[in-house]
Predicted model as a PDB file, atoms N, CA, C, CB and O in Angstrom, pLDDT in the B-factor column:
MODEL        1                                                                  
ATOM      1  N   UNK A   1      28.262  25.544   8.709  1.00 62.00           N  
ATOM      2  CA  UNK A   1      29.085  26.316   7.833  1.00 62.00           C  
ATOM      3  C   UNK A   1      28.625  26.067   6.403  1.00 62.00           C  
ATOM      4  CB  UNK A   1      30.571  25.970   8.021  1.00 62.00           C  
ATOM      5  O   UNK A   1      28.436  24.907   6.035  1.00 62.00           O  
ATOM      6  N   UNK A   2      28.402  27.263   5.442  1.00 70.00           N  
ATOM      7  CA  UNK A   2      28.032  26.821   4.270  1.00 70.00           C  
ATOM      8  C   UNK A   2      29.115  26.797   3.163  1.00 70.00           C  
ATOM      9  CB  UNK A   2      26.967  27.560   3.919  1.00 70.00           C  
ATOM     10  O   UNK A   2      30.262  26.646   3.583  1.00 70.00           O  
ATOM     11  N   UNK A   3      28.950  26.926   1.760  1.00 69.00           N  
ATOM     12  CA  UNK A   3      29.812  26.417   0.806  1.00 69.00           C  
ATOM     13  C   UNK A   3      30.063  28.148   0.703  1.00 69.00           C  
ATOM     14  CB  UNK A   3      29.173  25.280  -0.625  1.00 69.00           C  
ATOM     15  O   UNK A   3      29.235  28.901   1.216  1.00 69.00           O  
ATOM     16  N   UNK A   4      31.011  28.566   0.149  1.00 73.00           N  
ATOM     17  CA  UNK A   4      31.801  29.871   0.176  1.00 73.00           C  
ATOM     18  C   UNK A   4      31.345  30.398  -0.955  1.00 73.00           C  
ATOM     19  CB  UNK A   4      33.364  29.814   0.213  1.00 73.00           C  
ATOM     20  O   UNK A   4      31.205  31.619  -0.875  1.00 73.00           O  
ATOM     21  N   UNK A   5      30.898  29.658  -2.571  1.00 76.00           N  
ATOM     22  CA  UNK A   5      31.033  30.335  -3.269  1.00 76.00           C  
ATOM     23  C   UNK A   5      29.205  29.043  -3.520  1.00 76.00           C  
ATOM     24  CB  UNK A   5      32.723  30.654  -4.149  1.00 76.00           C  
ATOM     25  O   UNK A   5      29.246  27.818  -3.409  1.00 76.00           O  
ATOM     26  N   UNK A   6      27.933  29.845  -3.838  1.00 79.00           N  
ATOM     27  CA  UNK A   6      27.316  28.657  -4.057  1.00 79.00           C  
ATOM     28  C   UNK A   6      26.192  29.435  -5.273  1.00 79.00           C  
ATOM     29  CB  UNK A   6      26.633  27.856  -2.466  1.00 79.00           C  
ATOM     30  O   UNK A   6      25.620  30.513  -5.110  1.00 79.00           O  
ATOM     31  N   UNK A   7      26.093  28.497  -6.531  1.00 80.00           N  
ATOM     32  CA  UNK A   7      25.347  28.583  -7.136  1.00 80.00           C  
ATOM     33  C   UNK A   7      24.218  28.425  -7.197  1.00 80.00           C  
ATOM     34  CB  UNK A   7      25.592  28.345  -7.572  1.00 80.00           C  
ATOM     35  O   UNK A   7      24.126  27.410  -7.887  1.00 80.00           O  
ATOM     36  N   UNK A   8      22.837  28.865  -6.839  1.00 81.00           N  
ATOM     37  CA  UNK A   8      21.465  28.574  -6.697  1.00 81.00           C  
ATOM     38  C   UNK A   8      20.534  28.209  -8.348  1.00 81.00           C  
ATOM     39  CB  UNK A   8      20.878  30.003  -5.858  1.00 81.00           C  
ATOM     40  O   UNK A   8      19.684  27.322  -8.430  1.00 81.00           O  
ATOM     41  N   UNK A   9      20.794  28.773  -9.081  1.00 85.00           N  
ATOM     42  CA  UNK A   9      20.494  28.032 -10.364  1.00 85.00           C  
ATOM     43  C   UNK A   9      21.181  27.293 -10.919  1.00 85.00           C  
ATOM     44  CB  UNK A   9      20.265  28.621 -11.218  1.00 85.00           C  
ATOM     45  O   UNK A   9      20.681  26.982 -12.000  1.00 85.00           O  
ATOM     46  N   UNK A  10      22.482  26.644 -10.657  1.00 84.00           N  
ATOM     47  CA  UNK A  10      23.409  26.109 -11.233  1.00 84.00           C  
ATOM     48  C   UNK A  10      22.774  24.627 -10.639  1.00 84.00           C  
ATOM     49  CB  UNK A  10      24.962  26.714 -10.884  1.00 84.00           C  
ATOM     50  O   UNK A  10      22.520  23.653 -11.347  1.00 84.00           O  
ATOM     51  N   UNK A  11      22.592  24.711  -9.209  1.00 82.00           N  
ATOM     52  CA  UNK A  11      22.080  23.355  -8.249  1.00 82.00           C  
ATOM     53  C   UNK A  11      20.962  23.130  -8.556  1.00 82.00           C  
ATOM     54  CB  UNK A  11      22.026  23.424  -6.720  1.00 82.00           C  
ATOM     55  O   UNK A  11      20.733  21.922  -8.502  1.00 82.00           O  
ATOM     56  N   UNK A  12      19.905  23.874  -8.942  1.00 82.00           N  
ATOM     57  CA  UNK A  12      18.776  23.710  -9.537  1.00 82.00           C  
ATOM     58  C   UNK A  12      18.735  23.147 -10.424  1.00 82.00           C  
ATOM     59  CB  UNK A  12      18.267  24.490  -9.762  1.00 82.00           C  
ATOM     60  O   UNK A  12      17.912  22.247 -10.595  1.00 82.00           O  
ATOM     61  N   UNK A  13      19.580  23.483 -11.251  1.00 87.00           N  
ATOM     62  CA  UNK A  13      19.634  22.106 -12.923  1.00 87.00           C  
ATOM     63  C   UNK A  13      20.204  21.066 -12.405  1.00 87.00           C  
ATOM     64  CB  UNK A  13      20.787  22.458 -14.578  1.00 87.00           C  
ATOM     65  O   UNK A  13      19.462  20.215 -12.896  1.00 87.00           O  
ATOM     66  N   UNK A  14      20.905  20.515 -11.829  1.00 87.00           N  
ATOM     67  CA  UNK A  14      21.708  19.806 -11.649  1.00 87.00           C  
ATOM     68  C   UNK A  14      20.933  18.868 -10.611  1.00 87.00           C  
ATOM     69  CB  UNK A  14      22.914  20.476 -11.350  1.00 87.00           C  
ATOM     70  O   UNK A  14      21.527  17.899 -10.138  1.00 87.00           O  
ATOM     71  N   UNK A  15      19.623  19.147 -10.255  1.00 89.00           N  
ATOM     72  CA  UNK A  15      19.465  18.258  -9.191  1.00 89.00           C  
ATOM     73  C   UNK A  15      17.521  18.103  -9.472  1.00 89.00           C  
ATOM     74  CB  UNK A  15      20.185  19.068  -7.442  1.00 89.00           C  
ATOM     75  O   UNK A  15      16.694  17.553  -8.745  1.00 89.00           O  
ATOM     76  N   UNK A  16      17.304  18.897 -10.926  1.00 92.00           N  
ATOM     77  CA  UNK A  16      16.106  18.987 -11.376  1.00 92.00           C  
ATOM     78  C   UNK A  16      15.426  17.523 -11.504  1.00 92.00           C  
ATOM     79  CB  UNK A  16      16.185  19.740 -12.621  1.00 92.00           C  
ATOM     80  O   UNK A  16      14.241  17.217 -11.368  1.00 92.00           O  
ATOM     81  N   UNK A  17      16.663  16.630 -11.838  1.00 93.00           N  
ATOM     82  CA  UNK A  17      15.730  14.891 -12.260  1.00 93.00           C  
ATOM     83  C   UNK A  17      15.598  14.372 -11.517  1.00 93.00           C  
ATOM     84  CB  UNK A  17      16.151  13.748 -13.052  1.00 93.00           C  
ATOM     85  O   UNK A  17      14.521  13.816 -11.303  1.00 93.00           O  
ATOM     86  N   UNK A  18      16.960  14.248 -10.476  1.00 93.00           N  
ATOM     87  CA  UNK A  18      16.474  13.134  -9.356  1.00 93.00           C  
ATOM     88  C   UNK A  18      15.335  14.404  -8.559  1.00 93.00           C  
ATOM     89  CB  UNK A  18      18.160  12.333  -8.050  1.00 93.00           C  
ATOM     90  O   UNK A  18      14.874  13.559  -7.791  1.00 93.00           O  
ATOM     91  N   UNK A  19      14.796  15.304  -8.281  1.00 94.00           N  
ATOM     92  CA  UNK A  19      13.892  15.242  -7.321  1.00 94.00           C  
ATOM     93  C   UNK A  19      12.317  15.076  -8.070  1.00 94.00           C  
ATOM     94  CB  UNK A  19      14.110  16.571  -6.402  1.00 94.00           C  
ATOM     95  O   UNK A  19      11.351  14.681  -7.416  1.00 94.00           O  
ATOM     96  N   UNK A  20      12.218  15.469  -9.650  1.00 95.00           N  
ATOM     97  CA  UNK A  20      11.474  14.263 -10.547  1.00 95.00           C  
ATOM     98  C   UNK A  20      11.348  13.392 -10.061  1.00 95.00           C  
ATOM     99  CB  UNK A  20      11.915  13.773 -11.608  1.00 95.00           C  
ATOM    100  O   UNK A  20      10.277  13.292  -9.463  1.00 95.00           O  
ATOM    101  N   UNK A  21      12.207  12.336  -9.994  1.00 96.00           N  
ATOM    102  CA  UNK A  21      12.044  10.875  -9.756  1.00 96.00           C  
ATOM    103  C   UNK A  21      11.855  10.430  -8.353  1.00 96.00           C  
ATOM    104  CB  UNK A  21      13.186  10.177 -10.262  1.00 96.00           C  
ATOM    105  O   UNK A  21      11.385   9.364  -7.954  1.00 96.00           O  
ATOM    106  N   UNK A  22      12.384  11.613  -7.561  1.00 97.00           N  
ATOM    107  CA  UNK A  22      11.735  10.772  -6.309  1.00 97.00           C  
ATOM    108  C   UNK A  22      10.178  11.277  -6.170  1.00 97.00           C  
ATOM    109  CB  UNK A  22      12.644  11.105  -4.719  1.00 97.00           C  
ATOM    110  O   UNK A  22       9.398  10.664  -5.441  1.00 97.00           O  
ATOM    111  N   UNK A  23       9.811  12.341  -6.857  1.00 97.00           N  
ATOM    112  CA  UNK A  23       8.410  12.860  -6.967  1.00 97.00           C  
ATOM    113  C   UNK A  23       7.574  11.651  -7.253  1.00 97.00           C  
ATOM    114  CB  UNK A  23       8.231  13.987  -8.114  1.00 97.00           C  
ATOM    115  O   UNK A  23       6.613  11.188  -6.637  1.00 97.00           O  
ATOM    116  N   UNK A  24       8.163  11.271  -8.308  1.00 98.00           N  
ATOM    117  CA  UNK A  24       7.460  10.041  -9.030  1.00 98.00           C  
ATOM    118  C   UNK A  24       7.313   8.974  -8.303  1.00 98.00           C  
ATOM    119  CB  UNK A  24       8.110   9.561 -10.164  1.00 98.00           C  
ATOM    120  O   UNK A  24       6.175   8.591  -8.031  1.00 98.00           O  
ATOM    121  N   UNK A  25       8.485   8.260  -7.831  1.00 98.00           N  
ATOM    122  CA  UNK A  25       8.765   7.217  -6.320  1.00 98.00           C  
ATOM    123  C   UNK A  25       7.389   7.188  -5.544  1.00 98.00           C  
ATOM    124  CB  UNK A  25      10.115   7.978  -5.039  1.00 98.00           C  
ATOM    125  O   UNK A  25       6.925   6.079  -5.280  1.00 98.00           O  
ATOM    126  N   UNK A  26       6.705   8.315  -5.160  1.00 98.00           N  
ATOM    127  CA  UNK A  26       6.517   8.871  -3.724  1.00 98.00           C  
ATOM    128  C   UNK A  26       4.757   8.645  -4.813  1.00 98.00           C  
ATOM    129  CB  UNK A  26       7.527  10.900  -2.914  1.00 98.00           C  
ATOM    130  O   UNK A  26       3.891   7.936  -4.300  1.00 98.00           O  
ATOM    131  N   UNK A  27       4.535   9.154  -5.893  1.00 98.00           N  
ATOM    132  CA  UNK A  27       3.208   9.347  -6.518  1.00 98.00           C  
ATOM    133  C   UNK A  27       3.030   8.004  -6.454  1.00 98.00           C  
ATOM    134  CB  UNK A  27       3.032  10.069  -7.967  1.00 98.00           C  
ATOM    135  O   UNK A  27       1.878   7.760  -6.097  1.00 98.00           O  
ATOM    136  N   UNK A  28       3.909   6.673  -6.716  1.00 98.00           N  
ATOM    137  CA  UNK A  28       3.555   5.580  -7.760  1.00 98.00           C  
ATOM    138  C   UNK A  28       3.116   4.643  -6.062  1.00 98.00           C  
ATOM    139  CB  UNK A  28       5.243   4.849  -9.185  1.00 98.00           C  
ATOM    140  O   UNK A  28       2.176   3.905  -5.763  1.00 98.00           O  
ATOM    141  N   UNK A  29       4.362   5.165  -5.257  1.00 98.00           N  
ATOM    142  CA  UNK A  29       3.812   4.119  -3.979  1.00 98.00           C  
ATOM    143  C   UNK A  29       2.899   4.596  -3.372  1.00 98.00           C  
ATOM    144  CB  UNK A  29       4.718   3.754  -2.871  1.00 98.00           C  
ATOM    145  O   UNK A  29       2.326   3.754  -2.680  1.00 98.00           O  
ATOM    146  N   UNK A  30       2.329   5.969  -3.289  1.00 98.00           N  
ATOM    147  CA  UNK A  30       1.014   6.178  -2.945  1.00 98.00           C  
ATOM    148  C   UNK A  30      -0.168   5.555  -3.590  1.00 98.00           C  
ATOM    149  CB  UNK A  30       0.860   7.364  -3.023  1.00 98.00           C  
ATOM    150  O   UNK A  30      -1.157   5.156  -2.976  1.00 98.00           O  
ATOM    151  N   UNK A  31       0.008   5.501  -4.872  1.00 98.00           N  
ATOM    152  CA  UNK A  31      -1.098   4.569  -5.625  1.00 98.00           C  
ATOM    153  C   UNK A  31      -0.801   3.574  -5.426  1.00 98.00           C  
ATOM    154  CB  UNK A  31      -1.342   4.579  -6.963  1.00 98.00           C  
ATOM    155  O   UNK A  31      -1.770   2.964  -5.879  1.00 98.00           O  
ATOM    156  N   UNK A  32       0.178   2.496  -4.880  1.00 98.00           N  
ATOM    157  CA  UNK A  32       0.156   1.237  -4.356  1.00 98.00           C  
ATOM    158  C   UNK A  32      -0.384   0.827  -3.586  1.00 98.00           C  
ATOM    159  CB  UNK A  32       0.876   0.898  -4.084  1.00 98.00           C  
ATOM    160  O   UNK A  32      -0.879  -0.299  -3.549  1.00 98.00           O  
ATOM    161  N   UNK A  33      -0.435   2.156  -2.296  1.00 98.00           N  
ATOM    162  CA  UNK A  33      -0.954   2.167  -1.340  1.00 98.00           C  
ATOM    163  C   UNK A  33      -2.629   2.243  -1.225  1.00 98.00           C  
ATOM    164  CB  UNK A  33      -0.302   3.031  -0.846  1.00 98.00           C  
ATOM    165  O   UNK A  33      -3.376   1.550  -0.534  1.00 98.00           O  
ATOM    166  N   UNK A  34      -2.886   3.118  -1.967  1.00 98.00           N  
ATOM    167  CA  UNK A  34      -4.493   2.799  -1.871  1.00 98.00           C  
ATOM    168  C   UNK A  34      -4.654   2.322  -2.730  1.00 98.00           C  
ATOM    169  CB  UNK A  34      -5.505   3.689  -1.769  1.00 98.00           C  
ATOM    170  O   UNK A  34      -5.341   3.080  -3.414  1.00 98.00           O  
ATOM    171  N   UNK A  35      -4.332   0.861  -3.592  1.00 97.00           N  
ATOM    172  CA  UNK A  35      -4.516   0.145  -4.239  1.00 97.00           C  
ATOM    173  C   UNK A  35      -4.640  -1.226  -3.102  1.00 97.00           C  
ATOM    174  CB  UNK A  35      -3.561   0.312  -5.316  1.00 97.00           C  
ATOM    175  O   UNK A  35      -5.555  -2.046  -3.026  1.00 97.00           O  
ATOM    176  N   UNK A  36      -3.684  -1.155  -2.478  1.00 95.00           N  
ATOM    177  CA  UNK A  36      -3.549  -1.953  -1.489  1.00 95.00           C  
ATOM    178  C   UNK A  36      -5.060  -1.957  -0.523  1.00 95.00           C  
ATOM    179  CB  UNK A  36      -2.209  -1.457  -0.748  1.00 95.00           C  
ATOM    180  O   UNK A  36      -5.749  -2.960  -0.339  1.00 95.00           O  
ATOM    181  N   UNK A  37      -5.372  -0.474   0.056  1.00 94.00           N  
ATOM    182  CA  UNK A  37      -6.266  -0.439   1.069  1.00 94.00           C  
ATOM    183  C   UNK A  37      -7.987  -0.874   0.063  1.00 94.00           C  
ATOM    184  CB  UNK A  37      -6.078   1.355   1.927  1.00 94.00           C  
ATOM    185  O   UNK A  37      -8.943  -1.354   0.673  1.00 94.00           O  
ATOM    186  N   UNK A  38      -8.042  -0.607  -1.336  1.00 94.00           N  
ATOM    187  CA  UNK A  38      -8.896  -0.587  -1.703  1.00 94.00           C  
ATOM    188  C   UNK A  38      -9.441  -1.916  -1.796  1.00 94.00           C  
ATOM    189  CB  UNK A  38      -8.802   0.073  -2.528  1.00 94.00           C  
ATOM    190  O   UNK A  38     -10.613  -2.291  -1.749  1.00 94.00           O  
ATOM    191  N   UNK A  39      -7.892  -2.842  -2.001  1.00 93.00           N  
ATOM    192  CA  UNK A  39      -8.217  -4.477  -2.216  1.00 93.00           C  
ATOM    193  C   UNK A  39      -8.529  -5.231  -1.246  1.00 93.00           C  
ATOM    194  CB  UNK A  39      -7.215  -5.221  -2.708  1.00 93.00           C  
ATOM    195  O   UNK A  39      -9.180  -6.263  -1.409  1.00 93.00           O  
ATOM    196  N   UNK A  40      -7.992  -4.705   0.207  1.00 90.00           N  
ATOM    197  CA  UNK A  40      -8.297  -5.240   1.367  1.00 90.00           C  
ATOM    198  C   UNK A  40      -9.788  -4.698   1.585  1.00 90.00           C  
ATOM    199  CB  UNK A  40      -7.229  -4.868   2.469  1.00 90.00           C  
ATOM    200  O   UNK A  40     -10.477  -5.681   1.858  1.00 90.00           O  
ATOM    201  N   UNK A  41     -10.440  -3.727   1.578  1.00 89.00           N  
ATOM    202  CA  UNK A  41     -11.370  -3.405   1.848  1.00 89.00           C  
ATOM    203  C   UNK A  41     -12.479  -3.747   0.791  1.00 89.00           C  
ATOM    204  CB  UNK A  41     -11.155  -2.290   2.179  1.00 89.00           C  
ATOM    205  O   UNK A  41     -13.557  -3.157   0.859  1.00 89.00           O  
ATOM    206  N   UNK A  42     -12.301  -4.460   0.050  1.00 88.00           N  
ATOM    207  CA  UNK A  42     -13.168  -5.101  -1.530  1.00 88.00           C  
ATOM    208  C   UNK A  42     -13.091  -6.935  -0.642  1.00 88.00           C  
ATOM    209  CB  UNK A  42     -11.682  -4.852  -3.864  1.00 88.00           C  
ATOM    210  O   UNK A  42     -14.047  -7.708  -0.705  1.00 88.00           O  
ATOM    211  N   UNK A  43     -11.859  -7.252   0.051  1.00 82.00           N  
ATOM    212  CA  UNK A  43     -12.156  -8.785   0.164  1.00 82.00           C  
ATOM    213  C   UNK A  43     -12.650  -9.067   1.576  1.00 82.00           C  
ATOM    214  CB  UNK A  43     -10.815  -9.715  -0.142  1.00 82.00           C  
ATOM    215  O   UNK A  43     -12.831 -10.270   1.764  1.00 82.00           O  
ATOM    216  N   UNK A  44     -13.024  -7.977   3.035  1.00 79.00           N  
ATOM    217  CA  UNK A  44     -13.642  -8.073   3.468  1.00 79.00           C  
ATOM    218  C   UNK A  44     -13.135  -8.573   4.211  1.00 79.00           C  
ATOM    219  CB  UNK A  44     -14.351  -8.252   3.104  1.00 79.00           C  
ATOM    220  O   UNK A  44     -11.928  -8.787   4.099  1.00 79.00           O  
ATOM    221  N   UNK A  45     -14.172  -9.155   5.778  1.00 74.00           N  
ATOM    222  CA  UNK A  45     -14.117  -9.931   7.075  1.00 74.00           C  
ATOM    223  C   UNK A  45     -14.295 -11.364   6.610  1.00 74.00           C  
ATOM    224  CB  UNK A  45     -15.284  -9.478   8.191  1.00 74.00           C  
ATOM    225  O   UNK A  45     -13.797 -12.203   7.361  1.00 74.00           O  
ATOM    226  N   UNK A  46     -14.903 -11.812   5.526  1.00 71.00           N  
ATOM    227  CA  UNK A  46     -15.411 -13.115   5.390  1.00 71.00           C  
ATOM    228  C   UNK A  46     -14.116 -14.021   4.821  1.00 71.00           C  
ATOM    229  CB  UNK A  46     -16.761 -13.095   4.370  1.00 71.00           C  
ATOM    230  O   UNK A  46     -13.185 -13.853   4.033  1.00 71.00           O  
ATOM    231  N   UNK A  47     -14.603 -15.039   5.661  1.00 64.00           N  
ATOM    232  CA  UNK A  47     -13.349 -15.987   5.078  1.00 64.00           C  
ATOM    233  C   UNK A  47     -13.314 -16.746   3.745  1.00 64.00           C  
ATOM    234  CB  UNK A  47     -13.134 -17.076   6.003  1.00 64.00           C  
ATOM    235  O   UNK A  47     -14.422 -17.242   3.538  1.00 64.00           O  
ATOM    236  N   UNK A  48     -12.382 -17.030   2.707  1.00 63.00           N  
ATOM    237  CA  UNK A  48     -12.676 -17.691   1.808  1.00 63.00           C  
ATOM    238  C   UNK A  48     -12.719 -18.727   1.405  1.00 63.00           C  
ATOM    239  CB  UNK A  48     -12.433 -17.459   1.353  1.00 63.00           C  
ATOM    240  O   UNK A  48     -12.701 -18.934   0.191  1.00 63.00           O  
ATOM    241  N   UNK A  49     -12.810 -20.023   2.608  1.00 63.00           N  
ATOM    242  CA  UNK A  49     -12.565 -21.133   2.197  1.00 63.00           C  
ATOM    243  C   UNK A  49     -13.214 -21.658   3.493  1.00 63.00           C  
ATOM    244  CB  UNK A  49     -11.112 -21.450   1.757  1.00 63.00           C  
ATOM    245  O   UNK A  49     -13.066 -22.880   3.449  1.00 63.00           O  
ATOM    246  N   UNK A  50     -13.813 -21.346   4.541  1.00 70.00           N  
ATOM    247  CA  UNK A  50     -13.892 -21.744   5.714  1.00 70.00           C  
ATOM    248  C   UNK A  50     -15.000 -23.027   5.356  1.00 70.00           C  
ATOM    249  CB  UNK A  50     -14.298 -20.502   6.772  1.00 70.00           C  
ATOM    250  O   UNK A  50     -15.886 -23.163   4.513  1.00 70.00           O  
ATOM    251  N   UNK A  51     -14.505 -23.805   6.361  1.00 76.00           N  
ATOM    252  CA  UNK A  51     -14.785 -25.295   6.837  1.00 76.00           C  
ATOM    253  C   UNK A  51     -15.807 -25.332   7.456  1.00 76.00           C  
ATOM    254  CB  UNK A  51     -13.865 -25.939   7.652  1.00 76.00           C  
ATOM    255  O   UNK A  51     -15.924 -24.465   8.321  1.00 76.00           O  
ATOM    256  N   UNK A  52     -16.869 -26.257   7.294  1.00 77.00           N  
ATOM    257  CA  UNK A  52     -18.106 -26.194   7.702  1.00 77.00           C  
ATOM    258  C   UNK A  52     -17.769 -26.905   9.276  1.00 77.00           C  
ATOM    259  CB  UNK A  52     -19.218 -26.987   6.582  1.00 77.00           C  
ATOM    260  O   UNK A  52     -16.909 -27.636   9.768  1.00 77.00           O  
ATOM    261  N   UNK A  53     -18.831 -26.303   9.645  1.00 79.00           N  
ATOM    262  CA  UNK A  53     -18.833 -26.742  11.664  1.00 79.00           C  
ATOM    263  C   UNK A  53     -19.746 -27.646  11.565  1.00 79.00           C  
ATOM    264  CB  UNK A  53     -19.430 -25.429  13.097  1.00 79.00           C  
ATOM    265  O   UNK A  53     -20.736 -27.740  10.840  1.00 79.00           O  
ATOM    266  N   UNK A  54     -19.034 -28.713  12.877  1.00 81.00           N  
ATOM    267  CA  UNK A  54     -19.631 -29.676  13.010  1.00 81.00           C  
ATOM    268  C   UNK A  54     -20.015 -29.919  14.168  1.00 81.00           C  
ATOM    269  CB  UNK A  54     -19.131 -30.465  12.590  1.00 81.00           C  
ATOM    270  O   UNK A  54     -19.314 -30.212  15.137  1.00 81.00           O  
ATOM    271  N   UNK A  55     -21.658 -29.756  14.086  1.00 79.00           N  
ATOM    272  CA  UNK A  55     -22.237 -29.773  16.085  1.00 79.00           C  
ATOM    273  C   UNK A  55     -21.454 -31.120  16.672  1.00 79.00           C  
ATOM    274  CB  UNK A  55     -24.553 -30.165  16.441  1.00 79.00           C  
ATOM    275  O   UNK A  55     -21.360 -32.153  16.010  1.00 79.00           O  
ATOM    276  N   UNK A  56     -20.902 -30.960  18.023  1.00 79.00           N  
ATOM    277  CA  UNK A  56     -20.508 -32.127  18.392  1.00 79.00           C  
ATOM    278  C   UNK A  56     -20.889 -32.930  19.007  1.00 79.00           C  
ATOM    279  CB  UNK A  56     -19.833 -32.132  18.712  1.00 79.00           C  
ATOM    280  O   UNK A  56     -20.234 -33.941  19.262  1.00 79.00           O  
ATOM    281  N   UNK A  57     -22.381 -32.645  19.535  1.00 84.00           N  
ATOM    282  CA  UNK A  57     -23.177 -33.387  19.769  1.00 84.00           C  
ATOM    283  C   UNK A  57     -23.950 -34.450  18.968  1.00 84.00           C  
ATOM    284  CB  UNK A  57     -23.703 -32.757  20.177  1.00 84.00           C  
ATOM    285  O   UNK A  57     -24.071 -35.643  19.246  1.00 84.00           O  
ATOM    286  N   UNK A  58     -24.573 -33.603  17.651  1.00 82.00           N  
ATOM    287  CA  UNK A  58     -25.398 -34.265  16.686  1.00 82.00           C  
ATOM    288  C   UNK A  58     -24.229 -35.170  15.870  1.00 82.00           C  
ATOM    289  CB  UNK A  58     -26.305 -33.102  15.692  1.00 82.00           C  
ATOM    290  O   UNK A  58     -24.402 -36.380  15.724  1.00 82.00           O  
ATOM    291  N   UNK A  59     -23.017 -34.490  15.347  1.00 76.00           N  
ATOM    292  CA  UNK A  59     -22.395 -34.826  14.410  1.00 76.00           C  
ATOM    293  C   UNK A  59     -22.528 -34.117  13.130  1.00 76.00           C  
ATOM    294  CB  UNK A  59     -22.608 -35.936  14.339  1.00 76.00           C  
ATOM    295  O   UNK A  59     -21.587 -34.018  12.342  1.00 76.00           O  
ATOM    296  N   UNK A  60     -24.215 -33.404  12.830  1.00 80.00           N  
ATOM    297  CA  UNK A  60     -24.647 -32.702  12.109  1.00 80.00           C  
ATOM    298  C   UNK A  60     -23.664 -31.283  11.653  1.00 80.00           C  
ATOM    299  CB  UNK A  60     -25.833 -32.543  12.704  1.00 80.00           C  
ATOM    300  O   UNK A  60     -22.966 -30.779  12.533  1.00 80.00           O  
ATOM    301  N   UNK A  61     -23.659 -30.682  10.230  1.00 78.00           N  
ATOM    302  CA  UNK A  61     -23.183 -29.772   9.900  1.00 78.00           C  
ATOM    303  C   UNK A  61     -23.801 -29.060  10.088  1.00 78.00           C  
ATOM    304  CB  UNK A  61     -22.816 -29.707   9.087  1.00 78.00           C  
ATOM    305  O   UNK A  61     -24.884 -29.080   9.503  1.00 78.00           O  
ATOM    306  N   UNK A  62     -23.481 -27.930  11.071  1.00 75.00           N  
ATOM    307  CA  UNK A  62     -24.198 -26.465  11.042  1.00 75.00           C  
ATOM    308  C   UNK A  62     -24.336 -25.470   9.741  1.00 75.00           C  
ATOM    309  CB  UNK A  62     -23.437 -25.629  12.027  1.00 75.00           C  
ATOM    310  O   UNK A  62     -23.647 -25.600   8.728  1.00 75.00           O  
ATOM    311  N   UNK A  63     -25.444 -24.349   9.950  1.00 71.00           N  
ATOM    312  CA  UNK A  63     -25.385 -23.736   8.795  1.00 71.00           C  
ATOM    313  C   UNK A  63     -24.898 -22.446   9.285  1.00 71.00           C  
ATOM    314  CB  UNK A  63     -26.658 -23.741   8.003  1.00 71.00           C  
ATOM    315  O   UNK A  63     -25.188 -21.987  10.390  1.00 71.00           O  
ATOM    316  N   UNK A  64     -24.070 -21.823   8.331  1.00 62.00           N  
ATOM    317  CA  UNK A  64     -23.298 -20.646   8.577  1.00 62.00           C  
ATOM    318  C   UNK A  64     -24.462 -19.809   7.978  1.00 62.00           C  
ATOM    319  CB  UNK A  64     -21.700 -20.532   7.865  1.00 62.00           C  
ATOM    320  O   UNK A  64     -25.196 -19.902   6.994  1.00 62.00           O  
ATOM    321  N   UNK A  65     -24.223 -18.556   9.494  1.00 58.00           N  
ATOM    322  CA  UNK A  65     -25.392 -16.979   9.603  1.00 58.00           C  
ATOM    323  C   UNK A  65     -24.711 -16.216   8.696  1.00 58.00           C  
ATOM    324  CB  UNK A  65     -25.543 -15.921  11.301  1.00 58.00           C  
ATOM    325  O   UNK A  65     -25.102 -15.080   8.427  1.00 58.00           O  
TER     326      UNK A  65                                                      
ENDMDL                                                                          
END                                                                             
């Protein structure tokens, strides 16, 4: 059922900012988002601190390929 008497430019002003702002919402977390994918994909598979291996036979430190 709709509203009986309804203004179509009247709702249009009246509702002009917030859908601005969720425009904006929606732009800013998309650039979060591939801000996000760009940083993960800049730091890679490699680890950043990894611990050198130790043959357990020799005792010797292996060299990382």
């Amino acid at each position: 059922m709709s509203a009986p008497k309804t203004n179509i430019e009247k709702q249009e002003r009246r509702h002009k900012v917030p859908l601005i702002g969720m425009v904006a919402v929606v732009l800013f977390a998309s650039a979060l988002l591939v801000g996000l994918i760009l940083w993960l994909g800049y730091q890679g598979n490699e680890p950043g601190n990894a611990e050198p291996q130790i043959d357990g036979r020799t005792g010797a430190e292996e060299q990382a390929d």
